[in-house]
N, C-alpha and C positions, 0 to 999 in steps of 0.2 A: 504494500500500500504506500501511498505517498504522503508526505507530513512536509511541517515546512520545521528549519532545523536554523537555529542561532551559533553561530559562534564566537567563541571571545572577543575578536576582534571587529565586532557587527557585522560582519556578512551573513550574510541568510541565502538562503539555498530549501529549494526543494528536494528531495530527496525519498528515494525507497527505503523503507522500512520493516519491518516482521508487524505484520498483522496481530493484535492481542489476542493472546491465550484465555479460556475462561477458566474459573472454579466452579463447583457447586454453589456458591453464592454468588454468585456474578451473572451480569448478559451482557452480552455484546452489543454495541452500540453503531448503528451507519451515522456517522457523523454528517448532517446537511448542512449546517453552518454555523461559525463563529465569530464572535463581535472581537475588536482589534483595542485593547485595553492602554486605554491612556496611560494606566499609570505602572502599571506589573509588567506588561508587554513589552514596553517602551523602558524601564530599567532593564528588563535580562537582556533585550539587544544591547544598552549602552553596559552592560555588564556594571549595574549600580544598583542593583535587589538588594537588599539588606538580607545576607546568610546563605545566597546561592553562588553558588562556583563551581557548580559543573556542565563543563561545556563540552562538546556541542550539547545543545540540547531542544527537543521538541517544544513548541511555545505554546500557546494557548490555555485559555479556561474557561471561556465563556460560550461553551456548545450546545445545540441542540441537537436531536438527533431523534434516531427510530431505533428502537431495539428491532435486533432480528433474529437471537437465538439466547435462550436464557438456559442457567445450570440446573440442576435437576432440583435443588432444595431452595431455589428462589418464588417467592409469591407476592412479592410487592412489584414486582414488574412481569407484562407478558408483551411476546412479540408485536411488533405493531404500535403501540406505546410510545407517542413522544414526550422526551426525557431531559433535562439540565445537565450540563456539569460533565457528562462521559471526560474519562481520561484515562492514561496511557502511565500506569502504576509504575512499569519498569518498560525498558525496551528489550527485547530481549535478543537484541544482538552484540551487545558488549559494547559498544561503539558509542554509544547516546546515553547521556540520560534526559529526563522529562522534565519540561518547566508546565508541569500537568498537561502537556502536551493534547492539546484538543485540536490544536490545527493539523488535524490528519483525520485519514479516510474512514478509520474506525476507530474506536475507545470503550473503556469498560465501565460499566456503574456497579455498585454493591448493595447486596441487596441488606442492610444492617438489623431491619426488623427481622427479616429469619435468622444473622447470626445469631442476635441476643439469644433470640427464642432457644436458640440451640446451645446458649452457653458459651457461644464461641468470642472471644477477644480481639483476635487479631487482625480488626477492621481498622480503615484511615476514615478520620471523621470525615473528609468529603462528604462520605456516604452517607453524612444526613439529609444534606442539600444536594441530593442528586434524585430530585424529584422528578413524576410525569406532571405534564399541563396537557391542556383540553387539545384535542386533536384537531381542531380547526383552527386552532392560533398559525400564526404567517411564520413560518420558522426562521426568518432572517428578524425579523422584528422580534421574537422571542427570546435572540440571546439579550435581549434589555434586561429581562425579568429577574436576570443575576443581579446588576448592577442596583436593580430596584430596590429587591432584595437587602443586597450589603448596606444600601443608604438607609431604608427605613430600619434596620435593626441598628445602626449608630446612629441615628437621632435621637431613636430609643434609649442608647447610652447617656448620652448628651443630658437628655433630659426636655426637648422642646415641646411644647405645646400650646392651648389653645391659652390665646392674650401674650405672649412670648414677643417681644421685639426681637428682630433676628437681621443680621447682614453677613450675606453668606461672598465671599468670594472666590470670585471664577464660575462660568456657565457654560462651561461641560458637561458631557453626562451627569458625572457626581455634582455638580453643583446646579444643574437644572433638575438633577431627582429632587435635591433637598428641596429647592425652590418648590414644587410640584405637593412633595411628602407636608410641606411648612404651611401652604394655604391651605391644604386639605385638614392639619391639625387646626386649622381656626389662628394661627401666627398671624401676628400682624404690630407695628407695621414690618413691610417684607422688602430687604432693600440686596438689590445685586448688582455687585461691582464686575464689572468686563469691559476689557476694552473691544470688543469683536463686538460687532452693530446688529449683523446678523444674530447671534447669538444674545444677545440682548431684546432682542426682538423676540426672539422664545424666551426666555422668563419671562418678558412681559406675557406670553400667550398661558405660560402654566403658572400666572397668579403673582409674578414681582409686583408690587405696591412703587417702587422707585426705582430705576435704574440708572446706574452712576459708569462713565467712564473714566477709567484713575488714568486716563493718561491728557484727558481736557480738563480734568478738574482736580482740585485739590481733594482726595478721598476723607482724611478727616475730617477737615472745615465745613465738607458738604454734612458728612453724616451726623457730626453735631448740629447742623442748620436742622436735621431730622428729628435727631433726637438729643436732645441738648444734654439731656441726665444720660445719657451711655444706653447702649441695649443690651438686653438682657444675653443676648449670643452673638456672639462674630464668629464665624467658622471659617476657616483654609478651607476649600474644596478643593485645592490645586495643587498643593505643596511646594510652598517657597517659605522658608524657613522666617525672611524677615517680616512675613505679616506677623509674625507673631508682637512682634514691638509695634506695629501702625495696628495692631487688632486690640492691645492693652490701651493704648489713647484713644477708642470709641467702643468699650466697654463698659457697665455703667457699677455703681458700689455691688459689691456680690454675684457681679455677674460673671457669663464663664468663657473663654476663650476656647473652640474646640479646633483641634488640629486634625484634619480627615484626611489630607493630602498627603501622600508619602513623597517626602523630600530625598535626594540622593544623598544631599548631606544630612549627618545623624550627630553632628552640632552644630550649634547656633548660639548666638550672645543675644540679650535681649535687655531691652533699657524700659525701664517700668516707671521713669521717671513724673511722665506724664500721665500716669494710671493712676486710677482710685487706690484708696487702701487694702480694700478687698477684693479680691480676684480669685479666678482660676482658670489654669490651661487643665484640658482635659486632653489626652490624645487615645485617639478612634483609630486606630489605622489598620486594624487587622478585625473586622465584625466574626464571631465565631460562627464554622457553622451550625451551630446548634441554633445561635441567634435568627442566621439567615433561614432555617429551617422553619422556624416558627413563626415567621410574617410570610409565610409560603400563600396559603390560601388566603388572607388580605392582600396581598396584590393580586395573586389574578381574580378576585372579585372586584378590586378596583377597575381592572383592566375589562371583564366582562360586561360590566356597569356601564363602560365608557367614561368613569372619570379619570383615566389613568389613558394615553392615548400613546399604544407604542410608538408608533409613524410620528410624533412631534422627537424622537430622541433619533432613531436609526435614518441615516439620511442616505446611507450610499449601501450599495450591495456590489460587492464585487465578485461576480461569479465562481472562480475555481482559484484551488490554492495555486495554479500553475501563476495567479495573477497576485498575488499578496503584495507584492511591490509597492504595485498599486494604492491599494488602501492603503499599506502605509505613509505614503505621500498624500492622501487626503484626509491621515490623522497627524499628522506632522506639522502640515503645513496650512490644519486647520477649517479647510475647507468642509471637512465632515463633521459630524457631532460622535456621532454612533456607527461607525464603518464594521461591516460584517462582510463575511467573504464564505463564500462556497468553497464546503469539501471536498467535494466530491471532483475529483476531473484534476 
């Protein structure tokens, strides 16, 4: 099968691979498509993952897919079944390892409710969050429902809700789920900093209350003009390490600074001079998947509802891995929001 394959030095390459072996708790997964991650995808290429260092390695995470042959003791999954999250546990050609490797033609899910049942341990938690969704969903717009996912279960950290002043920066995926997850908690007021117009243009459509550009306007002076006593959350959706000091000077007494972006750099200095007394950073940057498991069915009832609108996040579909290049030059260079690209081919 073919997978697309990182190496230290950024180059990327398609490449054949060994097809995934099953167990008795395991099914095999056809991979149909997967979203191109701002922020995990984009560090294994620049080789700047906080604790990954084995290269080459297969990239992806955010797959959807069809099961098409399951192990004999699995019952949370059967053939036919469109599924999250498949991945590629080992490669087994000696040659690779997996940066959970989804960008390839098949992957494995586990089935965790039968091992429990059976006593068994030696599962990878993935296999919480490696759910089915309803079989009519659009499978390119479907790998969003990770990303949704990961955001509403750290907001839920965070702590945000209904009456919540909130300025989230960056309007990315991550930072237009929140935007999306913050009106629907009843937040307000809802303010999002981006310099991209387009982009700014969606948060305003999923609920922004203000939209600020920091690079026409002065970011603090505007959002004190907003909110004079500080809000109650500033959040990174981006990861640049130095909001963290422009996010302490328009945070208000007791309120919390949440850090959701993963930075390459894992220090940072920060001047709290102009900060209130009382504060806190909180950092989100890893949502468990137990968490992401359990706002499983609140989003796709959001999304069956219609108030969750995958088609506002996924904007480019790049048909085959043979084409990944691609996407990644319109997640780069920004032109996409939510780029997903075809397995198969």
């Amino acid at each position: 099968m073919k997978g697309v394959v990182v190496y230290r030095d950024g180059s990327i390459r398609v490449e054949d691979l060994p097809k995934p072996k099953i167990h008795d708790y395991q099914a095999l997964v056809e991979n149909l498509s997967c979203g191109i991650c701002n922020g995990t995808d984009l560090k294994l290429i620049h080789a700047a993952f906080k604790g990954f260092d084995t290269y080459p390695a297969v990239l992806g995470h955010e797959s959807v897919g069809r099961v098409v042959e399951v192990g004999k003791k699995v019952t949370s999954f059967k053939p036919g079944d469109l599924v999250l999250r498949s991945i590629l546990e080992t490669v087994d050609d000696g040659a690779h390892s997996s940066g959970w490797g989804s960008f390839a033609e098949y992957g494995v899910v586990g089935d965790i409710a039968a091992m429990k049942r059976d006593g068994r341990t030696d599962y990878y938690d993935i296999y919480l969050a490696q759910q089915v969704i309803p079989p009519h969903f659009d499978v390119h717009q479907g790998v969003m429902l990770i990303t949704l996912k990961e955001v509403l279960s750290g907001l839920g950290r965070f702590g945000v809700g209904q009456g919540h002043s909130v300025l989230i920066h960056g309007a990315g995926p991550v930072g237009l789920s929140m935007t999306r997850f913050c009106e629907l908690r009843g937040a307000g007021p809802l303010v999002v900093s981006e310099p991209h117009e387009g982009r700014r243009e969606t948060a305003a459509k999923l609920g922004a209350d203000i939209l600020i550009d920091p690079t026409s306007e002065d970011l603090v002076s505007r959002a004190k003009e907003i909110q004079p006593d500080g809000f109650d959350f500033v959040i990174d959706a981006v990861g640049i390490n130095r909001l963290m000091t422009d996010s302490l000077r328009m945070v208000k007494f007791n309120g919390k600074v949440g850090v959701y972006g993963i930075s390459a750099e894992t220090r940072a200095q920060i001047d709290w001079e102009a900060a209130p007394y009382n504060w806190a950073i909180h950092f989100v940057q890893w949502p468990t998947f137990e968490d992401e498991a359990a706002v499983h069915d609140e989003v796709i009832a959001l999304v069956e509802s219609g108030r969750i609108d995958l088609g506002d996040f996924v904007t480019h579909v790049v048909p085959m891995l043979d084409d990944f290049q691609k996407g990644l030059e319109l997640v780069t260079s920004q032109a996409g929001i939510k780029v997903t690209v075809g397995c198969q081919g």
